[in-house]
C-alpha positions in Angstrom: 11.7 -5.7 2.6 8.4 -3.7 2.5 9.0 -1.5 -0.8 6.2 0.9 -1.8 3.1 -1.1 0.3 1.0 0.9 2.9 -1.5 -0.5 4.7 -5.2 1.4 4.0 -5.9 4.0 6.2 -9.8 4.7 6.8 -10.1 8.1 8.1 -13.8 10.0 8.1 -13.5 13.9 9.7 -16.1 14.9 12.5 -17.8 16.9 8.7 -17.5 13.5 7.0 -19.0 11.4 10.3 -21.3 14.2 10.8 -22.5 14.5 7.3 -23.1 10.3 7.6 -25.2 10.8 10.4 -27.4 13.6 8.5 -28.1 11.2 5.7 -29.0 8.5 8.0 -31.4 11.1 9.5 -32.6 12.6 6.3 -33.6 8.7 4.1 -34.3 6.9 7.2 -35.6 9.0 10.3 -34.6 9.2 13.8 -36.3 6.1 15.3 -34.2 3.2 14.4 -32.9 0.4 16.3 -29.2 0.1 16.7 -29.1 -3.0 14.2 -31.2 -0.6 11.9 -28.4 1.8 12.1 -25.8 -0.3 11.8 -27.2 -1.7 8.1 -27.6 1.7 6.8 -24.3 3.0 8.0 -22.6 -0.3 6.5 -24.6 0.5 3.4 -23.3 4.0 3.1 -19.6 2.2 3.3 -20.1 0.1 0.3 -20.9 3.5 -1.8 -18.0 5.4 -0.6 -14.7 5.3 -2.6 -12.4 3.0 -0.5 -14.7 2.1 2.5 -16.5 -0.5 0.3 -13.8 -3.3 1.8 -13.6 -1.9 5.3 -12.3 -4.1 7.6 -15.1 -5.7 10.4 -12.5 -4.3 13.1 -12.6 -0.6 11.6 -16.4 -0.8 10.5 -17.4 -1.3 14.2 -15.8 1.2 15.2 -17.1 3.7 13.1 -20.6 2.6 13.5 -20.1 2.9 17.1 -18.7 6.6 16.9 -21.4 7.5 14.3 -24.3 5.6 16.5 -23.2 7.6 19.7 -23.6 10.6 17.3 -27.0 9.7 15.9 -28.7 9.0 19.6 -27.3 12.8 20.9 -29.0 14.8 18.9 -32.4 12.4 20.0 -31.4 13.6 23.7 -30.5 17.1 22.8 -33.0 19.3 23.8 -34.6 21.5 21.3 -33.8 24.6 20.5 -36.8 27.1 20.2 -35.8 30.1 18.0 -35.6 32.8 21.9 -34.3 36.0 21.7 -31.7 36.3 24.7 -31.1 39.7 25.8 
């Protein structure tokens, strides 16, 4: 019998994962290697309030998501402040 006990649930919103990506950005640049990334994302994990035990499984997954993330806006074309009429 299972009284009480949930398993942890690690759940980051698109602001949250979006927000992760910035920082990355912001303290590190836009030119790192994925191994690069992955450090710095893991890093951010260990100083957020229950994702500083994340399992491997979940943690890859996330880097993954928030990797995809960080090489778009590299391949996003700029956008020059154009007045459309």
């Amino acid at each position: 019998m299972n009284i009480g006990w949930r398993p942890r649930v690690y759940r980051l919103s698109g602001r949250q994962m979006d927000s992760l990506v910035q920082i990355v950005r912001d303290e590190l640049g836009v030119k790192l290697s994925r191994p690069q990334f992955t450090d710095a994302v893991l890093r951010l994990f260990e100083d957020m309030s229950g994702f500083e035990a994340l399992p491997s499984k979940v943690s890859q997954r996330y880097v993954k998501i928030l990797w995809q993330s960080y090489q778009s806006a590299l391949s996003a074309p700029k956008c020059i402040g154009r007045n459309r009429q």
